[in-house]
C-alpha positions as CSV (number, residue, x, y, z in Angstrom):
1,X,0.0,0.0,0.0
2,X,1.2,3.5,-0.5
3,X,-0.4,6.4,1.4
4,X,-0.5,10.3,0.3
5,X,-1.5,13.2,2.7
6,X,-3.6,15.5,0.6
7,X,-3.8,18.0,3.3
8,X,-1.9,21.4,2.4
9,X,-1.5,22.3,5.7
10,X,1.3,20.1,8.3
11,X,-1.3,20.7,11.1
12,X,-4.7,20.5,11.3
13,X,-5.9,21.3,8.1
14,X,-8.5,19.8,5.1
15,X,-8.2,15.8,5.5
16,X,-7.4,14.0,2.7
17,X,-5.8,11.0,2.3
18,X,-4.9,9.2,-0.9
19,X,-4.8,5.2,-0.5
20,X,-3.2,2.9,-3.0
21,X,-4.1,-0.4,-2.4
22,X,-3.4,-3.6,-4.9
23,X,-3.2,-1.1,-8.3
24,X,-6.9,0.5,-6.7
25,X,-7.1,4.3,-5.4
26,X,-9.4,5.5,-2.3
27,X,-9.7,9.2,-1.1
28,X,-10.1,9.0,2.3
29,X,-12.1,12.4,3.3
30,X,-12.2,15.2,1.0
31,X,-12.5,18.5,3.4
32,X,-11.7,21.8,3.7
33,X,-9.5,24.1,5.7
34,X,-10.9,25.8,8.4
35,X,-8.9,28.9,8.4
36,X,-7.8,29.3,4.9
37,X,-9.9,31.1,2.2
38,X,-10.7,30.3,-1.8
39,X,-8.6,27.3,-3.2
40,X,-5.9,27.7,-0.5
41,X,-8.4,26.0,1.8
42,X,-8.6,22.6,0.0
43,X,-6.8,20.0,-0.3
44,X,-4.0,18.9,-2.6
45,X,-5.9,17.0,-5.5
46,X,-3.7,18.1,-8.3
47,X,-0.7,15.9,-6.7
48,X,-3.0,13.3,-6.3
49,X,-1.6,12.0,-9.8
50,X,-3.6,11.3,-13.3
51,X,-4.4,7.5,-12.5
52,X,-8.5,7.7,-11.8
53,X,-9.5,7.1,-8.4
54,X,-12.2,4.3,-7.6
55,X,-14.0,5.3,-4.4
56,X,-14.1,8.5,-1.9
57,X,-14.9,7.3,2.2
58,X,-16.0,10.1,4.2
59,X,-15.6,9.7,7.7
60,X,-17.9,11.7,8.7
61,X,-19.5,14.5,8.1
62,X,-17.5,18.0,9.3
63,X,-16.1,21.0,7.1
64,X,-12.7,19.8,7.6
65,X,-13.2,16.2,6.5
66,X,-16.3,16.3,4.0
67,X,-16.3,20.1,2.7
68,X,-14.6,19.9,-0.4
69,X,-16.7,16.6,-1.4
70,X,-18.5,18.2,-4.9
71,X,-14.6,19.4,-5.8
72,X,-13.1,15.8,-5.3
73,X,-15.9,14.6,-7.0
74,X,-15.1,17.2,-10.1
75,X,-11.4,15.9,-9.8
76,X,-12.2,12.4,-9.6
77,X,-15.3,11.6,-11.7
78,X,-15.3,8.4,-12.0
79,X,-15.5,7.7,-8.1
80,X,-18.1,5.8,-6.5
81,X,-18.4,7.8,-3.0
82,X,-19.0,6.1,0.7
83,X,-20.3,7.0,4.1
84,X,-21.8,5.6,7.0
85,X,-26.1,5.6,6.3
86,X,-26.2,8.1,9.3
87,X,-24.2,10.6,7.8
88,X,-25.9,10.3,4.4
89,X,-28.8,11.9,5.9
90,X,-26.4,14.5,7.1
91,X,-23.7,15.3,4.1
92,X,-26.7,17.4,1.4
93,X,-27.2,19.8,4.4
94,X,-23.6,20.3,5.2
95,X,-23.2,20.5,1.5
96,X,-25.6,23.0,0.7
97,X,-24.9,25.1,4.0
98,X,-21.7,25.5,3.0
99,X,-22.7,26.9,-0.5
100,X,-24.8,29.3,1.4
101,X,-21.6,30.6,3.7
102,X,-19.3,30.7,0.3
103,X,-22.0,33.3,-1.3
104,X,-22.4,35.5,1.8
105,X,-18.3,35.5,2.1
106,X,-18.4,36.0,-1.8
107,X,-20.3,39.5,-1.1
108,X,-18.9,40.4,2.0
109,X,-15.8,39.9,2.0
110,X,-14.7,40.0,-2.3
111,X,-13.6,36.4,-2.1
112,X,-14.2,35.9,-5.9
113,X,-13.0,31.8,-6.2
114,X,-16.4,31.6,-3.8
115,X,-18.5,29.7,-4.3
116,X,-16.1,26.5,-5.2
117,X,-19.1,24.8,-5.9
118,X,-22.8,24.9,-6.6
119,X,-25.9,24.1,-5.3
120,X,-26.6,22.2,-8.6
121,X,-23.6,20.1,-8.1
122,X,-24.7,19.1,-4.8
123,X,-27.7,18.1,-6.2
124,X,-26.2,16.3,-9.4
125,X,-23.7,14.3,-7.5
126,X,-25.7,13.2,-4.5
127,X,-26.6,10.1,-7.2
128,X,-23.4,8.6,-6.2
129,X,-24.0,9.0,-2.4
130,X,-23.8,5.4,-0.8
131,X,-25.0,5.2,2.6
132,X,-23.2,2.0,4.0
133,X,-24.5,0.1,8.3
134,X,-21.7,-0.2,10.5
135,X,-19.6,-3.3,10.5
136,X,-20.8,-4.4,6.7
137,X,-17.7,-4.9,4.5
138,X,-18.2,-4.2,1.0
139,X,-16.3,-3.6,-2.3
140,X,-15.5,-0.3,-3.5
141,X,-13.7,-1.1,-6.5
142,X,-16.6,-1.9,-9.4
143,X,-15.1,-4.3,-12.3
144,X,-16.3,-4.6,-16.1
145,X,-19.0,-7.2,-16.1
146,X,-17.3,-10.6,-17.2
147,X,-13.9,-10.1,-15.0
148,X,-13.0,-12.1,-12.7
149,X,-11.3,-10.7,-9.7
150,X,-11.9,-9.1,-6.2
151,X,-12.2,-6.2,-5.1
152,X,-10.6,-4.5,-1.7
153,X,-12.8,-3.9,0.8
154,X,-14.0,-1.1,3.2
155,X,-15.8,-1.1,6.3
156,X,-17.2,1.8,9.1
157,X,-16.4,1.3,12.7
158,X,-18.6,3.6,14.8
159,X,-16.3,7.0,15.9
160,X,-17.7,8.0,18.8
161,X,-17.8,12.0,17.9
162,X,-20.3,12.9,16.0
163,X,-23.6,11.8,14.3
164,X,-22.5,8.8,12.0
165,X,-18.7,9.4,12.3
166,X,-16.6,6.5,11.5
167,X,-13.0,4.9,11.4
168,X,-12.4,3.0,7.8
169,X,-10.9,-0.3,7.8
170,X,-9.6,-1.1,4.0
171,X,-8.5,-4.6,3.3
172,X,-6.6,-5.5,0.5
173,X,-5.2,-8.9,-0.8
174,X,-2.2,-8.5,1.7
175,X,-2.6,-5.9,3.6
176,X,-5.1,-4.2,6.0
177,X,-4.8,-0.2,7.0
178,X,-7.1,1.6,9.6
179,X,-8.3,5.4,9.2
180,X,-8.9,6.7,13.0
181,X,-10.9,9.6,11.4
182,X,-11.6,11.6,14.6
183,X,-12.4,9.7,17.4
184,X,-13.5,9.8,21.1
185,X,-13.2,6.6,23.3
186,X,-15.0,8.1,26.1
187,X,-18.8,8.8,26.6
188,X,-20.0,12.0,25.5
189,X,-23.8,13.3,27.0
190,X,-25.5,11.7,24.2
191,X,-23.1,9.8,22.1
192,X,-21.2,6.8,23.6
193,X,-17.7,5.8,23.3
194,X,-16.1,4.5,20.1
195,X,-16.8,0.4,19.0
196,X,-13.4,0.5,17.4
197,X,-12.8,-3.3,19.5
198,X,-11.2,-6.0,18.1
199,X,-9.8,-3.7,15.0
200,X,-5.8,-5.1,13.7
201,X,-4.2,-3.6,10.7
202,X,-1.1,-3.7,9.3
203,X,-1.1,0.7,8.4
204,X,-2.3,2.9,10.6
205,X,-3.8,6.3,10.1
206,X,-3.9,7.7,13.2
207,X,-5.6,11.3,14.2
208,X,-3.3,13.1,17.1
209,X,-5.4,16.2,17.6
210,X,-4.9,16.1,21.7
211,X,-1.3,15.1,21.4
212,X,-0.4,18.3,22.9
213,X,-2.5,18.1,25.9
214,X,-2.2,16.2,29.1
215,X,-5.0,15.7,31.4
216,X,-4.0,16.0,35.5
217,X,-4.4,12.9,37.3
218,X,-8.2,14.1,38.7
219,X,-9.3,14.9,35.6
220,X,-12.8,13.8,34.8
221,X,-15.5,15.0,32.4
222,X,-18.3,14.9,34.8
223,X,-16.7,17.6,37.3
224,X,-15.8,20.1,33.7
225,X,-19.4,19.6,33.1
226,X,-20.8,20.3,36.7
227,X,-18.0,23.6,36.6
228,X,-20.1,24.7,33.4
229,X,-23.2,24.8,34.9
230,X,-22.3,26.3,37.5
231,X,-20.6,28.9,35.3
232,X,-23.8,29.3,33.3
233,X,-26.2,29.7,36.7
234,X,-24.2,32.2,38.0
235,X,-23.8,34.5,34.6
236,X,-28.1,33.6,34.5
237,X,-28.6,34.5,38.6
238,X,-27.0,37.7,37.3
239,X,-29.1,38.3,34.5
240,X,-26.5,38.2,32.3
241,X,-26.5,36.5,29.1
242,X,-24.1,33.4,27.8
243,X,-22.9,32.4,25.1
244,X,-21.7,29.1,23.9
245,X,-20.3,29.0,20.2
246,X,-20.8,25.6,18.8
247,X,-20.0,23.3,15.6
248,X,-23.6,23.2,14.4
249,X,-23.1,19.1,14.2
250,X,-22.0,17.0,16.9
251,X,-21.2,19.6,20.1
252,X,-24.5,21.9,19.5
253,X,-26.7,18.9,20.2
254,X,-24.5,17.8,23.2
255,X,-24.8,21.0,24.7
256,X,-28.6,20.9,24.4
257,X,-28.6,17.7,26.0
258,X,-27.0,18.8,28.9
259,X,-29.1,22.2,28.8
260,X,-32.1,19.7,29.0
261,X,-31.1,17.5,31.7
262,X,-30.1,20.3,34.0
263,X,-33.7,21.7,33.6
264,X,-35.5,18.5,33.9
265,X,-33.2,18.0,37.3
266,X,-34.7,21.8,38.0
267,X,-31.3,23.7,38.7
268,X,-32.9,26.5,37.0
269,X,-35.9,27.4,35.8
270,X,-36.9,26.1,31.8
271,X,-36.2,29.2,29.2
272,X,-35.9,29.2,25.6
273,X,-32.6,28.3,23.9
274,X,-31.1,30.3,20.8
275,X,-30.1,28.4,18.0
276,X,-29.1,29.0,14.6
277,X,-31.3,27.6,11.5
278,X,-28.4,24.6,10.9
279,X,-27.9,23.5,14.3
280,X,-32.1,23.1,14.3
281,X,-31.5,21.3,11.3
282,X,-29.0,19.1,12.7
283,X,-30.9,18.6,15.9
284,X,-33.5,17.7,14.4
285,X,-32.0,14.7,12.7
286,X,-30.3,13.4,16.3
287,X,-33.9,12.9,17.2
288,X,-35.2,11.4,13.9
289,X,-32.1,8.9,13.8
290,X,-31.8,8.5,17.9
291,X,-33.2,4.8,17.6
292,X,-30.0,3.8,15.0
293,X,-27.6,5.6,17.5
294,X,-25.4,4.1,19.9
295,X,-25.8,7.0,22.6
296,X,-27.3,7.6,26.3
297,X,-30.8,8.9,26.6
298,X,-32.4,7.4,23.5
299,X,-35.7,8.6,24.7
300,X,-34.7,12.2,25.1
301,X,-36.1,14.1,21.6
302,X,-34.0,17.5,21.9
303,X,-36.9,19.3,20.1
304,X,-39.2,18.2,23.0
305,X,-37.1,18.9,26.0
306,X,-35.7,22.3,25.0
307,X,-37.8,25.1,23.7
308,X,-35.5,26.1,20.6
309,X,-35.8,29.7,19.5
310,X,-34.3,29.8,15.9
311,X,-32.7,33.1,15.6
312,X,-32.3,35.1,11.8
313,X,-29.2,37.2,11.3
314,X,-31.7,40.3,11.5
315,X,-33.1,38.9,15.1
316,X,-29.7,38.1,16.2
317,X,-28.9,41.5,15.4
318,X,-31.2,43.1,17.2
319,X,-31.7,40.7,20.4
320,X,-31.4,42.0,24.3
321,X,-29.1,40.3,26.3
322,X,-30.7,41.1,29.5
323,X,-32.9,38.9,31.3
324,X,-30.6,35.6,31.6
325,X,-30.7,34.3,27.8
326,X,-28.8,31.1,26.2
327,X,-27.3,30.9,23.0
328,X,-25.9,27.7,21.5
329,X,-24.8,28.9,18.1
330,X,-22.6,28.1,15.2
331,X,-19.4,28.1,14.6
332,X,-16.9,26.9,17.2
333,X,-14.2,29.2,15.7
334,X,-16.6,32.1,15.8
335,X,-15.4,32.4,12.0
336,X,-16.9,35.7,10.6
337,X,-20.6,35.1,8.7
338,X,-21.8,33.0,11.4
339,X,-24.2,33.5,14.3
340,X,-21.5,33.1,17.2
341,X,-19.3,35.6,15.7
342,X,-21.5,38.2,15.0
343,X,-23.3,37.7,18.4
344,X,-19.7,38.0,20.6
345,X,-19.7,41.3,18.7
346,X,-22.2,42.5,21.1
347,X,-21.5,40.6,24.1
348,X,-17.0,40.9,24.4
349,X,-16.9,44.8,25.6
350,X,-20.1,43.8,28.1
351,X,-19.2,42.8,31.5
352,X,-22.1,41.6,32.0
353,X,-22.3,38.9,29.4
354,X,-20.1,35.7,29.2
355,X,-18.6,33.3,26.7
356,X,-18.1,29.8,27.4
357,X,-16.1,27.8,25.2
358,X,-16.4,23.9,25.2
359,X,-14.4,22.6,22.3
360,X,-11.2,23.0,20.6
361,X,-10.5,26.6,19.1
362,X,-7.7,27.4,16.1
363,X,-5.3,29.9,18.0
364,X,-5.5,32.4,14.8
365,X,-9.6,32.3,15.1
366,X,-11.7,34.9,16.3
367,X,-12.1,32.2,19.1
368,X,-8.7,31.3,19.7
369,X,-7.4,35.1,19.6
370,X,-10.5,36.1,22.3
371,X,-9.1,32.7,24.7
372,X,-5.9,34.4,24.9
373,X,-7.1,37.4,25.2
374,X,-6.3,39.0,29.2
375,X,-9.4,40.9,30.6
376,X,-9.4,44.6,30.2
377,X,-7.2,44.2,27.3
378,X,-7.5,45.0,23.5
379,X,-7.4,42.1,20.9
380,X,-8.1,41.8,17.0
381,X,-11.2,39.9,16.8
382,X,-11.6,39.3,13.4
383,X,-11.2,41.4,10.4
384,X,-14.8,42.5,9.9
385,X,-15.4,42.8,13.8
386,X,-11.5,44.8,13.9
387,X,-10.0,45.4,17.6
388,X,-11.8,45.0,20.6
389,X,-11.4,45.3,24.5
390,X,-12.2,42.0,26.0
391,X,-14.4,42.7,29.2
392,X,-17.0,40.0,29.0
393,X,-16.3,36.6,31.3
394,X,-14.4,33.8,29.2
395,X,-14.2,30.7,30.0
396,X,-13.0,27.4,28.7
397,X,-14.1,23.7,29.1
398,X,-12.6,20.7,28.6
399,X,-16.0,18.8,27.1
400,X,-14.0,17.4,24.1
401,X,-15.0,14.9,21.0
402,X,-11.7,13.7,20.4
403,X,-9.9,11.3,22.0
404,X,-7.4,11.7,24.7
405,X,-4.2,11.0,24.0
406,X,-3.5,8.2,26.1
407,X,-6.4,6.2,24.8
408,X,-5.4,7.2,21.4
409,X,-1.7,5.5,22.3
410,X,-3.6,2.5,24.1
411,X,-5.4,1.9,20.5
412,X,-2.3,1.6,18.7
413,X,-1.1,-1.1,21.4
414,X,-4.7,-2.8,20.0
415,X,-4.2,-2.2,16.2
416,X,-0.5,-4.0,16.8
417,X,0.4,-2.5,13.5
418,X,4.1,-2.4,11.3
419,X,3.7,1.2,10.1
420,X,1.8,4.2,11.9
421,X,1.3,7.6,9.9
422,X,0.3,10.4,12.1
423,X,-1.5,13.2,10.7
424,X,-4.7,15.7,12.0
425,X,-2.7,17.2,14.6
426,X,0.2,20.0,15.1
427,X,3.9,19.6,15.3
428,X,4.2,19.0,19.0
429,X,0.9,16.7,18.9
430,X,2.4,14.7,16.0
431,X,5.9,14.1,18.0
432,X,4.4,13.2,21.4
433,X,2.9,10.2,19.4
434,X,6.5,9.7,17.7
435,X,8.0,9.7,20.8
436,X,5.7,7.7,22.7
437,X,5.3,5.3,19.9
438,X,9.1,4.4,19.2
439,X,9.9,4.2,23.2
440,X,7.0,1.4,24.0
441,X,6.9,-0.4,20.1
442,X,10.2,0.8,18.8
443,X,9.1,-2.0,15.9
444,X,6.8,-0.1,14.6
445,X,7.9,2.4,11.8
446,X,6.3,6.1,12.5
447,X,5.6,8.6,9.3
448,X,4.5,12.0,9.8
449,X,4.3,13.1,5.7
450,X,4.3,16.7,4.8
451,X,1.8,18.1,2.2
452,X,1.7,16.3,-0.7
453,X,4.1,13.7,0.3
454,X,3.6,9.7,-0.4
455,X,4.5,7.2,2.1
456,X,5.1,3.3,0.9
457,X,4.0,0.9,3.3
């Protein structure tokens, strides 16, 4: 097998992964860059080479793995294209959303490349959308009628962070790799743990987005989550406002769980939550496909148990924040042209509001630059919302989807496999792994390829 990294960025970028198995081509995830505009945002497809490719896997369903899909598709036309059934009812709506963002940015902002795509495209290439169960192995190399040969295989392994996220097992005639994707092996409010048991492979794609962080020895998710609400009663006893920027997929309906199980338990009275039109979306498809989902609280309907006020760009605009309001709203980077960013607008310069952060944050976002940003101090918040002085209470959470990296190392003691390629993660991530890696199974052969760059396993 030979293995190419498609992202164009060493860290955390737009996963894509080129896999060469037994003269056959998989994409593994086609996505986008999160803080890169236009072209520079996606991934590397001209290096992918002129040979056609046979299959795209998606492993699930976020900007950075699945948002250049209808471009990968344009590249690689001959493709079949694979994803777990639960995120086929997802990808049109990520698809389509993001056409949406690339007009507004188009007229905002003068990004002329936007939009990369087209709503049309979406449409015309959702034919080849193949919604595949967990655990069924299945071809995805199709053969002229008459030919007599097998194909490699694929098959989804639940993920554990998000709605129908997946690792990808391929198995070829000698060889067998496994693609983490992104992963959590611990329970999340609604979603439980990853099934990844039992899974060997020779190649191992492994995601290292925690690398970097290390977790104290009374560490636990259930205390982070009891500090948050006890964060968001006192900000609500004050009659302040709070806001929680969320990835519209995944950690907005996470957050509403929790929001609905506090007010069940009655530690403050029940109040309408703000959402964005996408994250209702979204939502609303945790409760249609909750029966099919390996979670916690498969009765609780999110719709039911939270009064969910969608909020316009014109309402947002023009919204009090008195009175003790909650807003869950996308994005998690607070990116400009989305609800969380224009809504910290109003809220950083206003003691009296907070912004609680539960998931990871770019340091060069609007997110990631308000984190680091000392009270009382000015900051560049974005370059639409320019400098601001940072007086609102911030806050930040440990309420992760990804793995930790300890579980992550414990999984490639599991896989037992000759070669490990690290990727998804930054330069310090990325050598933790190497380190640990070569000091407990100095057999095992570590890659870490650049952009562009092939490894042969």
């Amino acid at each position: 097998m030979q293995v190419t990294n498609l992202n164009p960025d060493p860290d955390i970028g737009a996963s894509a992964w080129v896999v060469e198995c037994d003269g056959h081509r998989l994409l593994l995830d086609a996505g986008t860059h999160p803080q890169r505009e236009g072209r520079a945002g996606l991934p590397l497809y001209a290096q992918a080479g002129e040979a056609p490719m046979d299959a795209i896997a998606l492993s699930h369903c976020h900007h950075d793995h699945v948002g250049s899909l209808p471009v990968a598709i344009r590249h690689f036309p001959s493709a079949h294209v694979f994803m777990t059934d639960l995120s086929y009812f997802l990808v049109e709506r990520v698809l389509h959303n993001s056409v949406n963002v690339m007009l507004r940015q188009r007229a905002e902002l003068g990004i002329k490349e936007y939009p990369l795509f087209s709503h049309e495209e979406v449409d015309d290439y959702a034919a080849v959308f193949q919604g595949i169960a967990y655990r069924k192995e299945v071809d995805w190399v199709s053969f002229p009628r008459g030919r007599r040969t097998t194909s490699p295989t694929l098959e989804f392994f639940d993920a554990g962070h998000t709605l129908g996220s997946a690792g990808i097992r391929v198995k070829g005639h000698r060889q067998t790799l496994f693609y983490s994707g992104d992963v959590c092996f611990h329970d999340q409010t609604l979603l439980r743990a990853a099934r990844f048991d039992g899974v060997k492979a020779d190649i191992l794609i492994l995601e290292t987005t925690r690398g970097g962080r290390s977790l104290s020895p009374d560490f636990s998710r259930e205390a982070e989550m009891a500090r948050l609400g006890d964060a968001i009663e006192e900000v609500l006893a004050a009659k302040g406002s709070v806001l929680i920027p969320s990835f519209a997929l995944g950690r907005t309906q996470e957050m509403l769980a929790e929001l609905a199980l506090w007010m069940k338990a009655g530690r403050w009275k029940p109040r309408p939550v703000h959402i964005g039109g996408l994250g209702r979306v979204f939502t609303e498809i945790y409760d249609l496909q909750a029966h099919r989902t390996h979670r916690s609280h498969p009765r609780l309907r999110l719709t039911e148990a939270v009064e969910l006020k969608v909020l316009s760009p014109q309402e947002l605009e023009h919204t009090k924040l008195t009175g003790g309001k909650i807003f869950v709203m996308t994005a998690g980077m607070m990116s400009e042209n989305t609800g969380a960013h224009d809504l910290a607008l109003r809220m950083v310069e206003d003691p009296r509001q907070a912004i609680f952060f539960v998931g990871y944050s770019a340091p060069d976002s609007p997110a990631g630059r308000l984190r680091e940003c000392p009270p009382g101090k000015k900051f560049l918040f974005s370059q639409f919302g320019g400098e601001l002085t940072r007086n609102c209470r911030v806050e930040a959470f440990d309420l992760t989807a990804h793995a930790n990296r300890e579980d992550l190392l414990e999984f490639v003691g599991q896989v037992d496999p000759r070669v490990v390629v690290l990727g998804h993660g930054d330069g310090p991530a990325r050598s933790w792994f190497a380190e640990e890696i070569a000091q407990r199974w100095p057999q095992i052969r570590v890659h870490q390829p650049g952009p562009g760059e092939t490894v042969a396993c």
